[in-house]
C-alpha positions as CSV (number, residue, x, y, z in Angstrom):
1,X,2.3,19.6,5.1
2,X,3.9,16.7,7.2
3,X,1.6,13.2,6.9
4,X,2.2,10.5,9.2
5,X,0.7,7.6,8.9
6,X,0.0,5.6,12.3
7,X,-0.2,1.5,11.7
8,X,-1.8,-0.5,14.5
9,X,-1.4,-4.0,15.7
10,X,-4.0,-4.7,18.4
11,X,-3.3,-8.5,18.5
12,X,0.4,-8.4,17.7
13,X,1.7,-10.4,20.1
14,X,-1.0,-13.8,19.4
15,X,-0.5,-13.2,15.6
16,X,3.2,-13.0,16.2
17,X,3.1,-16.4,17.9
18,X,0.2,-17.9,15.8
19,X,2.5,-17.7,12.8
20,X,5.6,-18.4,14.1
21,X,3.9,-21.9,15.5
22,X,2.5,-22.4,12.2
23,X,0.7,-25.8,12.0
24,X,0.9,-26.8,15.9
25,X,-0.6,-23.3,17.0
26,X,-3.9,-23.3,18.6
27,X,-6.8,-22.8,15.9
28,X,-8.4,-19.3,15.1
29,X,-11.6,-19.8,17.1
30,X,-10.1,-21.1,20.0
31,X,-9.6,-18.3,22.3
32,X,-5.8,-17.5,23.0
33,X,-3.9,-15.5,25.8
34,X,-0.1,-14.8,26.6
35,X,0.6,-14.9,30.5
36,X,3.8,-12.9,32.0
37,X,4.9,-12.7,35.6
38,X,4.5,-9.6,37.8
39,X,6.3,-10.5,40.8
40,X,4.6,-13.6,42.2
41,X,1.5,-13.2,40.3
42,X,1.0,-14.7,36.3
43,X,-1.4,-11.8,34.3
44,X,-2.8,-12.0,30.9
45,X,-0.4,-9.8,29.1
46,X,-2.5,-10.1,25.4
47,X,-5.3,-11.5,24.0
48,X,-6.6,-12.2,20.5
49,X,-9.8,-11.3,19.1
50,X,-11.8,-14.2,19.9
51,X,-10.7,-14.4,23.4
52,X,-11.5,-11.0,24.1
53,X,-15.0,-11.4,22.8
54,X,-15.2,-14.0,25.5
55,X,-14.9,-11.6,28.3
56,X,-11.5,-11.9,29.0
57,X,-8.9,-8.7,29.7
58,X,-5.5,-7.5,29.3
59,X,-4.2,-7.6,33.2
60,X,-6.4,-10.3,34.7
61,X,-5.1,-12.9,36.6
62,X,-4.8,-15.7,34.1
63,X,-6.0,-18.7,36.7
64,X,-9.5,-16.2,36.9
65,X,-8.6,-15.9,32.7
66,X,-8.6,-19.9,32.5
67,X,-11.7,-20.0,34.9
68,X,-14.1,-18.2,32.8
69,X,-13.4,-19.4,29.5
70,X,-13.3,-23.0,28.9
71,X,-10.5,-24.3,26.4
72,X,-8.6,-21.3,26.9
73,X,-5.0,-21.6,25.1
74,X,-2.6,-20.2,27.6
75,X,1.1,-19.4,25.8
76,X,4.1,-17.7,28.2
77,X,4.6,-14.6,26.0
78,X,7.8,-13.6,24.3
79,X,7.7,-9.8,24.6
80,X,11.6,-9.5,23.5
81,X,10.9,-11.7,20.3
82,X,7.8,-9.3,19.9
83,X,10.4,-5.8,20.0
84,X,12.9,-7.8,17.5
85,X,9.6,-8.7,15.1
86,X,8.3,-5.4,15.5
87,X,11.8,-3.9,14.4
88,X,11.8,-6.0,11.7
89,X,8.5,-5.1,10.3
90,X,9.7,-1.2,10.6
91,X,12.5,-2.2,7.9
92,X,10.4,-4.3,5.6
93,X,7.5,-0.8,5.6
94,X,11.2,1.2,5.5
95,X,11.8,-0.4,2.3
96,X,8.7,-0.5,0.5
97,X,6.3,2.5,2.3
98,X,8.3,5.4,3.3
99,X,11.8,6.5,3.6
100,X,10.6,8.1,7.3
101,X,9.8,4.3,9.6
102,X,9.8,3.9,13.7
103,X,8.5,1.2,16.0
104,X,5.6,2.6,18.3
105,X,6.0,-0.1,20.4
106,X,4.4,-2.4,22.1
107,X,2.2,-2.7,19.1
108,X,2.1,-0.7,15.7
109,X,4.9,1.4,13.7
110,X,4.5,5.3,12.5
111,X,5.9,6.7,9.4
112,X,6.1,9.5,7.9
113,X,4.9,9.5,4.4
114,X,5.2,13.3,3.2
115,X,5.9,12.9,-0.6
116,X,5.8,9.3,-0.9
117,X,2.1,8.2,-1.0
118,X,2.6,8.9,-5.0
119,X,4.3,5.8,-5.1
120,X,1.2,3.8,-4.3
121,X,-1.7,5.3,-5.9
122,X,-2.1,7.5,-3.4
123,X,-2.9,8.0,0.9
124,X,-5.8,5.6,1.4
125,X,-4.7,2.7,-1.8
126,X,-1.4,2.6,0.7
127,X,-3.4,2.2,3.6
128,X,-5.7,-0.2,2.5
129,X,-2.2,-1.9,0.9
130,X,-0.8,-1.7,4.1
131,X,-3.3,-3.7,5.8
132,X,-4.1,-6.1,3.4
133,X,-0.5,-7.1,2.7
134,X,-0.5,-8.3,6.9
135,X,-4.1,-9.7,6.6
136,X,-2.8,-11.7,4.2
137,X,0.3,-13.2,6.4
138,X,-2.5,-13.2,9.7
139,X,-1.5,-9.7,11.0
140,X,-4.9,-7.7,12.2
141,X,-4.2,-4.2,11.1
142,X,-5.6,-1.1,11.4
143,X,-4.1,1.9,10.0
144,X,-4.9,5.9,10.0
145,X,-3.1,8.9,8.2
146,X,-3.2,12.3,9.6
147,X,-1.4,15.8,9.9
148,X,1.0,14.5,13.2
149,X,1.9,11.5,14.8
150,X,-0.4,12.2,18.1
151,X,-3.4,12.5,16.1
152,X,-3.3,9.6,13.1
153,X,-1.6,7.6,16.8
154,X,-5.2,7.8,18.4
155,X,-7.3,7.6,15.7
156,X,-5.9,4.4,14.2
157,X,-6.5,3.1,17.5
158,X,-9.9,4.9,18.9
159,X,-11.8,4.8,15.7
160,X,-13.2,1.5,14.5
161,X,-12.2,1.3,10.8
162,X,-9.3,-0.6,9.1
163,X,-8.0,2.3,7.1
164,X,-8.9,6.5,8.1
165,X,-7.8,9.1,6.6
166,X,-7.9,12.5,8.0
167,X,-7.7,15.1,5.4
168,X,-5.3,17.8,5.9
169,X,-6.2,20.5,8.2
170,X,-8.5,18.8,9.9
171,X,-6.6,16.8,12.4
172,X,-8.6,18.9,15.5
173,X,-11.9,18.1,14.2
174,X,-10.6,14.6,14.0
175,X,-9.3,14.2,18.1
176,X,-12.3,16.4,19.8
177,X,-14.8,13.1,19.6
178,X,-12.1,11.5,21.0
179,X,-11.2,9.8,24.6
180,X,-8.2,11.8,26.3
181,X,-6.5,7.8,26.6
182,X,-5.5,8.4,23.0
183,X,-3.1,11.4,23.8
184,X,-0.4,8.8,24.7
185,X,-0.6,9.5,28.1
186,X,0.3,7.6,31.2
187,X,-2.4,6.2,33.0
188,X,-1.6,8.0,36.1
189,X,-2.5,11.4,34.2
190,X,-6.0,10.1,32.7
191,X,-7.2,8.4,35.9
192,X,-7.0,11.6,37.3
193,X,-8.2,13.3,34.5
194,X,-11.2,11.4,34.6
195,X,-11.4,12.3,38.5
196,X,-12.0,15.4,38.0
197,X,-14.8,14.7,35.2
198,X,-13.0,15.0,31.8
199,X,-13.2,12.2,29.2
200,X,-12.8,13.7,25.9
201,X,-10.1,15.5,24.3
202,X,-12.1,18.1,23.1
203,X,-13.0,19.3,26.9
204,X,-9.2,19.8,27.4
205,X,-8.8,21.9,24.7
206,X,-11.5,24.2,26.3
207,X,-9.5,24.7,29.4
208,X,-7.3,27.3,30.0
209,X,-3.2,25.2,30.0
210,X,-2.3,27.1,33.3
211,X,-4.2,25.1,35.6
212,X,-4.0,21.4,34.4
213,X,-0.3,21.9,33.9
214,X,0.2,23.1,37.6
215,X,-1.8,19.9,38.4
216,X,-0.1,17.2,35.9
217,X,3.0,18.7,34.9
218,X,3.9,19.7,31.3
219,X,3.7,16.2,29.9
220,X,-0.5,17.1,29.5
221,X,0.2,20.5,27.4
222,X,3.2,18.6,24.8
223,X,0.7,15.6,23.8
224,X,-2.0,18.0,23.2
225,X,0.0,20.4,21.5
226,X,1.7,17.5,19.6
227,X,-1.5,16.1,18.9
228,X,-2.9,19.3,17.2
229,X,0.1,19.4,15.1
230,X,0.9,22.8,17.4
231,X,4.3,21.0,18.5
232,X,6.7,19.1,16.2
233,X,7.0,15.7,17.6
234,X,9.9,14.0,16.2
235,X,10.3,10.9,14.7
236,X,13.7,9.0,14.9
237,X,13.9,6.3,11.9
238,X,15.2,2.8,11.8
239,X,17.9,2.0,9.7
240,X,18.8,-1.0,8.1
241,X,22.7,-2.3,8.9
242,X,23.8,-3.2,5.4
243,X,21.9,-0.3,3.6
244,X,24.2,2.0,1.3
245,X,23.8,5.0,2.6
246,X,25.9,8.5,2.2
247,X,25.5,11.9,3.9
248,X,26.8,15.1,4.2
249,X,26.9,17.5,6.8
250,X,27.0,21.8,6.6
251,X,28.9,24.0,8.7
252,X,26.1,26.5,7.5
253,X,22.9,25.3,6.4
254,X,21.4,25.8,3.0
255,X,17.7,26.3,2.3
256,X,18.3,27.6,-1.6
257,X,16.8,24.6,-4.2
258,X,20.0,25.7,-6.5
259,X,22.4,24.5,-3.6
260,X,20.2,21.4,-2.2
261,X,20.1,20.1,-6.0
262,X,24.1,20.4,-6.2
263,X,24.6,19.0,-3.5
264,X,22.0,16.0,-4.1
265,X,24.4,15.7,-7.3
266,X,27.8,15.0,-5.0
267,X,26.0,12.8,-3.0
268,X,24.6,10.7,-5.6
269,X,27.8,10.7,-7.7
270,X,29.2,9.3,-4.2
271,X,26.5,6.9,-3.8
272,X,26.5,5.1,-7.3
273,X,30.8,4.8,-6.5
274,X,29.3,2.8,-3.7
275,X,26.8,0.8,-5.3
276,X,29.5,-0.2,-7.9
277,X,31.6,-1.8,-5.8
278,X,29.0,-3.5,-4.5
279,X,27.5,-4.7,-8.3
280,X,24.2,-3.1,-7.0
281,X,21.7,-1.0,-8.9
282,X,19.0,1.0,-6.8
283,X,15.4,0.4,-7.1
284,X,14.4,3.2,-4.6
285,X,16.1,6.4,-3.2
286,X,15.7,7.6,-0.2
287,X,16.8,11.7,0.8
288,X,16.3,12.9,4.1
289,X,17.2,16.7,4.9
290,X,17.8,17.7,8.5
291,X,16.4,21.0,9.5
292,X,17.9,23.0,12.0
293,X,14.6,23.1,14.1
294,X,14.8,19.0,14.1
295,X,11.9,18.3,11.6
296,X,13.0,16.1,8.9
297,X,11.7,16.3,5.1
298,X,12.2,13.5,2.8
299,X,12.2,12.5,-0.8
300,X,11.4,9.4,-2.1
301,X,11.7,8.2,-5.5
302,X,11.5,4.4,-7.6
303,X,13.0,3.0,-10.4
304,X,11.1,0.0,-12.6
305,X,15.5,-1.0,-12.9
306,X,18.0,-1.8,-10.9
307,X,20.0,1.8,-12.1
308,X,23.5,3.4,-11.3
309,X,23.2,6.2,-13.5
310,X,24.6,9.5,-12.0
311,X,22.4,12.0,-13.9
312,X,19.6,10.0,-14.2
313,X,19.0,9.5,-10.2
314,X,20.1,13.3,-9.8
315,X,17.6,14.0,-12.3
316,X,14.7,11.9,-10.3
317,X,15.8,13.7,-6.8
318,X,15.8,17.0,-8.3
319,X,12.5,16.9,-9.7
320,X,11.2,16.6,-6.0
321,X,12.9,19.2,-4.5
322,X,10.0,22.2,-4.5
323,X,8.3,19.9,-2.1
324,X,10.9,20.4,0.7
325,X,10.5,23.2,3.1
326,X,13.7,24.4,4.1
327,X,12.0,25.8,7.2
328,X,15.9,28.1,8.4
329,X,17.7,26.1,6.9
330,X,19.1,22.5,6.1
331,X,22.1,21.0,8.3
332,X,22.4,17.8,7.2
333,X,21.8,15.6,4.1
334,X,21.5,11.7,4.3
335,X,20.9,9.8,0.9
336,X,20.2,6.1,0.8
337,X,19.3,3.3,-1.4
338,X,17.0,1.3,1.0
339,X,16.0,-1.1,-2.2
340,X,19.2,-2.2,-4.4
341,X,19.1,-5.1,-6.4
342,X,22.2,-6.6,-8.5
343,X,23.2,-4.9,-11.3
344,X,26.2,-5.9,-14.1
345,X,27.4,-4.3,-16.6
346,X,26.1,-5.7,-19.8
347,X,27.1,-5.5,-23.7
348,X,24.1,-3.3,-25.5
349,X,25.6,-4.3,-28.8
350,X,28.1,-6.3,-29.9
351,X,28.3,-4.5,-33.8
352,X,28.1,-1.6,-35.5
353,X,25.4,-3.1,-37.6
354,X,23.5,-4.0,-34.7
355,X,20.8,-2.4,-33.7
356,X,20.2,-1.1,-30.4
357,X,17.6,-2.4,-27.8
358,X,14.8,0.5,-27.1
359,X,14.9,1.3,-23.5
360,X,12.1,3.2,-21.9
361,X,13.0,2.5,-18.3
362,X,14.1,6.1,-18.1
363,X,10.5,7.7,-19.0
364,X,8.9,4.8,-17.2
365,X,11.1,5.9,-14.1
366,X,10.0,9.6,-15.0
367,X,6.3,9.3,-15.1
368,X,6.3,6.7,-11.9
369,X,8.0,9.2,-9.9
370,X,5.0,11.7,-11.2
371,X,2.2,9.9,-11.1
372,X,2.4,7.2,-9.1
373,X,3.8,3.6,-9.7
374,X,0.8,1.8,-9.5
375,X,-0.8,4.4,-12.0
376,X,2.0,2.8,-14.8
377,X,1.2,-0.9,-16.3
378,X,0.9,-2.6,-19.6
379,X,-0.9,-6.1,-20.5
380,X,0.2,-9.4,-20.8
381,X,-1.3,-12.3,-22.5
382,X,-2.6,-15.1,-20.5
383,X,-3.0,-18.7,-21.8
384,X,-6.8,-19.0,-21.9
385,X,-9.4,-18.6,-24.3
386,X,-12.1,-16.5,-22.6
387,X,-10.9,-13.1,-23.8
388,X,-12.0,-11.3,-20.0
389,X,-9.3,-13.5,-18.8
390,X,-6.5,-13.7,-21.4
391,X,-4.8,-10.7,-20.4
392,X,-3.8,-9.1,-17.0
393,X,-1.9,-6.2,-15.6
394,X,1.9,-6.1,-14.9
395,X,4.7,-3.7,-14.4
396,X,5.6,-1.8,-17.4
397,X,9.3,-3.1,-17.2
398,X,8.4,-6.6,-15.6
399,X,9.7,-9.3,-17.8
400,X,8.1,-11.0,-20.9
401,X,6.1,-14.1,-19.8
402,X,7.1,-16.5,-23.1
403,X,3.1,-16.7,-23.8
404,X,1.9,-14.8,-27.4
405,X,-1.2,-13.2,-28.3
406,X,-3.9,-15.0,-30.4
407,X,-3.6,-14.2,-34.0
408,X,-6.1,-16.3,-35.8
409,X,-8.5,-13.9,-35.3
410,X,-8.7,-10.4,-34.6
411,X,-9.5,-8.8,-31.4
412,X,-10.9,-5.1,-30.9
413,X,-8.4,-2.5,-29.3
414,X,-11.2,-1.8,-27.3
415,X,-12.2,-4.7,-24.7
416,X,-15.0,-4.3,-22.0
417,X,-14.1,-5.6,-18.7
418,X,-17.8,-6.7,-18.4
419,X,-19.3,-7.4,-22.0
420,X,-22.9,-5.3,-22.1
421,X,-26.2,-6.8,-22.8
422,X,-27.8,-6.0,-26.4
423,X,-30.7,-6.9,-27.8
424,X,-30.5,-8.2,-31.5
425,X,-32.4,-9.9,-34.4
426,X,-30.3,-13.2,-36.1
427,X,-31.6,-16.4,-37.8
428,X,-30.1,-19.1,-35.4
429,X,-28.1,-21.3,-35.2
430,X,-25.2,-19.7,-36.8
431,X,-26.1,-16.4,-38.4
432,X,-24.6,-13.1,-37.1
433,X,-27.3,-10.3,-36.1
434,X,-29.2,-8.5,-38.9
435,X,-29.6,-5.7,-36.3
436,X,-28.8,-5.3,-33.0
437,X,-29.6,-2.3,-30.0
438,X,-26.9,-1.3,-27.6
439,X,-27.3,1.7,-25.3
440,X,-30.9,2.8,-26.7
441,X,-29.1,3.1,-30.2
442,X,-30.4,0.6,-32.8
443,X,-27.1,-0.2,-35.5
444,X,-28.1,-2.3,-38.6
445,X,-25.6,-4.7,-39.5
446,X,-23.9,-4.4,-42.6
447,X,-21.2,-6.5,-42.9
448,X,-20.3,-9.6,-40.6
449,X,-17.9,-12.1,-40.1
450,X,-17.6,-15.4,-38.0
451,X,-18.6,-17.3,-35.5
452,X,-15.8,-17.6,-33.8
453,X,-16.5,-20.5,-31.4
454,X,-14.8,-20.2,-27.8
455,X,-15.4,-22.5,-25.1
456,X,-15.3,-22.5,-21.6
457,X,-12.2,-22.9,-19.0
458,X,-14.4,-26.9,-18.1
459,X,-11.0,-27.8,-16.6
460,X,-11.1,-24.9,-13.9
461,X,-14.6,-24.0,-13.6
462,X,-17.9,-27.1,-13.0
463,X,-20.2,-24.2,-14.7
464,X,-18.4,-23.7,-17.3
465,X,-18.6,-27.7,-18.6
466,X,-20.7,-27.1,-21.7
467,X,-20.5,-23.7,-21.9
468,X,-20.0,-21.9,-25.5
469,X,-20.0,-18.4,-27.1
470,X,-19.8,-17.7,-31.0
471,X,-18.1,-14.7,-31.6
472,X,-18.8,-12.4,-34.6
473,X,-17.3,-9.0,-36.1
474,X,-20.0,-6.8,-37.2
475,X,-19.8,-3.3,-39.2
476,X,-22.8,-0.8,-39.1
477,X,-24.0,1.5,-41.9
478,X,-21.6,4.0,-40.0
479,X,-18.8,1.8,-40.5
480,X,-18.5,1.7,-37.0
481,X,-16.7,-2.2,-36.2
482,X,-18.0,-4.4,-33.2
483,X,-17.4,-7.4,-31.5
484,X,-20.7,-9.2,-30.4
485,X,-21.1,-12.8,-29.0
486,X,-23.9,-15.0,-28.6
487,X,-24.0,-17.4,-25.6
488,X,-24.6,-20.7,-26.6
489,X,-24.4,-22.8,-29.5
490,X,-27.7,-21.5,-30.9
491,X,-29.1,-24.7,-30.6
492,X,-28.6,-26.5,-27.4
493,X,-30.2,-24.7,-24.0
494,X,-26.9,-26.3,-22.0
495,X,-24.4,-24.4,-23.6
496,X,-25.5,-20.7,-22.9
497,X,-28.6,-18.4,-22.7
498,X,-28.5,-17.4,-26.1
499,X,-28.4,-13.8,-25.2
500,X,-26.9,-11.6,-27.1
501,X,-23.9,-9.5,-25.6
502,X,-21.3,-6.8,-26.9
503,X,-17.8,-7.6,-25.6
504,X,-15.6,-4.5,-27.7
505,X,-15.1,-2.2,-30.5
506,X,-12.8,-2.4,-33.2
507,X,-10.8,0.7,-34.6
């Protein structure tokens, strides 16, 4: 089943210019439009958010624009540095979302994603990635998945939420609610559409095709049928200029796996000669396989390395291949490395003594490719003493920071993220617990050791000035091993609650 994801800028074009003015542009609540010519006349070509809240609308003349709104910002717009932008927002979601990227100009890109959401947790983690990653650079985003292009096109656009996602199957269901404007037709068609009393797309599905094509021409009956999935609508990619990229072409096509995976083999043995030369490694792969009906499918896959290796890459490829549909067959293949990095060789050993360096890369590459990327991390220590914050999450194969774990005390393999309430009995001010209740279970304590004083972050945080835990390690009469803190000193109010917490379990 093809998913296309449909990602939508509605103020592309003040964003755009926002952040390319950086520190002179106008600031965010000031209302801002982008005038053009149409023959003697000057229009409002785009407006951002807050100037549409003021009234103002895409078309209107932008003296009448200037007259409403007081302190209006008027910019001449730039809608050639707006395509070239645009394009090059389609390569940088080439390289990291999907090996399947085109502009939908004049504002928002569509890929096709079949096969490669894996990489990123899954559909709606990438979608909420997606738009997060251009809130963060002042990009407004909106962005829907669906079954075709037509269909995750109007939703992204006609339903009001940052990130949809329309399960598969149910891309009808999805477009019936909505207005017959988001079937990507020209506005010729819908005005007289609406003449004659429709305004949803579910009342043109009800009528017969005969009719309203007489009256409109075909163009009505291919967005519909596109939009339902019905009609394959194709999408032509953009491809980078200096990516390393080899294909290969059938006089007949192919449609066995046994043949597609030999063939994957040539072109990847072809491939890493080419990344050689350039003293590259690839960190993603991109297949596409041309059908003979013009539908494209695509494989994806990552690598935590910069990587060369023949069998290895085949291997990764190979493992995706029962998720093509040959459909009649397969005409063309197209292999690319849209992510390289530098790569040179390297001595693993320099004895026969020596021992050699462990290298997982190859099973982290494995299980990435499975379960998802994002699924795939180990910890790293962090230079603070607050254990909740001495660790965080990084790639498995990401480089060692320099910074060690504490060892002059032990810590439980086991740490909350949140330590729990308990409720316990101790002699203050520096006795551990002779009891203590956690989940409804009361544990008497039979052996203890500490405290183990830890102070607040004072030079970060105002509320943590005089802050202080003490730490013990307590055994029940199970011999079940915990680690318990007290919040406070046990004497002075200023320094914590004096509440009782559990923070992990040992063993």
């Amino acid at each position: 089943m093809q998913r296309v994801v449909s990602l939508f800028l509605p103020s592309w074009s003040t964003d755009r210019l926002r952040r390319k003015l950086g520190d002179v542009s106008p600031p965010p609540d000031r209302p801002l439009v982008l005038v053009g010519r149409h023959g003697n006349r000057r229009l409002v070509v785009a407006a951002d958010r807050v100037a549409l809240e003021a009234g103002l609308r895409v078309g209107m003349p932008a003296t009448k624009a200037q007259a409403l709104v007081q302190g209006l910002a008027v910019m001449d717009a730039e809608p050639e540095a707006d395509a070239e932008a645009l394009e090059r927002l389609a390569l940088w979601a080439l390289r990291r979302y999907a090996p399947i990227v085109a502009v939908d100009p004049p504002d928002g890109l569509v890929m096709d994603t079949t096969g490669a959401d894996h990489l990123h947790g899954g559909e709606r983690l990438m979608l909420v990635d997606m738009v997060e990653r251009l809130g963060q650079v002042g990009f407004l985003a909106r962005a829907a998945i669906a079954d075709s292009w037509g269909a995750a096109h109007a939703v992204a656009r006609y339903v009001r939420q940052t990130v949809s996602v329309v399960a598969a199957n149910a891309t009808c269901d999805a477009i019936l609610p909505l207005p017959i404007a988001a079937l990507r037709l020209p506005d010729a068609i819908v005005s007289g559409l609406r003449v004659l009393g429709f305004d949803r797309v579910g009342e043109l599905l009800k009528q017969p095709r005969a009719p309203l094509t007489l009256r409109f021409g075909p163009e009505l009956g291919r967005r519909l049928d596109q939009a339902t999935g019905r009609l394959a609508d194709p999408i032509e990619p953009v491809r980078p200029a200096d990516v390393v990229e080899v294909k290969r072409a059938f006089g007949e096509p192919i449609g066995a796996a046994e043949t597609i995976a030999r063939y994957v083999g040539k072109l990847v043995q072809v491939l890493c000669a080419e990344l050689e030369t350039k003293g590259l490694g690839a960190r993603r792969l991109d297949l596409l396989l041309y059908r003979v009906d013009n539908r494209v499918e695509a494989i994806r896959v990552g690598t935590a390395l910069p990587v060369r290796d023949v069998k290895r890459l085949t291997r990764l490829l190979c493992d995706k291949i029962e998720t093509v549909d040959p459909g009649f067959g397969i005409e063309l293949l197209r292999l690319s490395a849209p992510l390289a990095e530098p790569l040179t060789p390297r001595q693993t050993i320099s004895s026969l003594l020596e021992q050699r360096d462990a290298d997982i890369s190859d099973l982290i590459d494995i299980l990435g490719n499975r379960v998802g990327e994002e699924k795939l991390y180990r910890f790293t220590p962090v230079a603070s003493d607050v254990p909740e914050r001495s660790l965080r999450r990084v790639a498995p194969a990401s480089v060692e920071t320099g910074e060690a774990w504490p060892d002059h005390w032990p810590r439980p393999a086991r740490l909350f993220a949140m330590p729990e309430r308990i409720e316990a009995i101790a002699l203050l001010p520096d006795h551990p617990p002779a009891s203590f209740t956690w989940r409804g279970i009361r544990r008497r304590v039979k052996r203890a050791d500490g405290p183990e004083r830890v102070f607040g972050e004072w030079w970060k945080r105002d509320a943590e000035l005089a802050a202080v835990r003490d730490y013990f390690q307590v055994e029940d009469e199970a011999g079940e091993r915990f680690w318990i803190f007290r919040a406070g000193d046990g004497e002075d109010a200023a320094t914590g609650s004096h509440r009782w917490f559990l923070h992990g379990i040992f063993g």
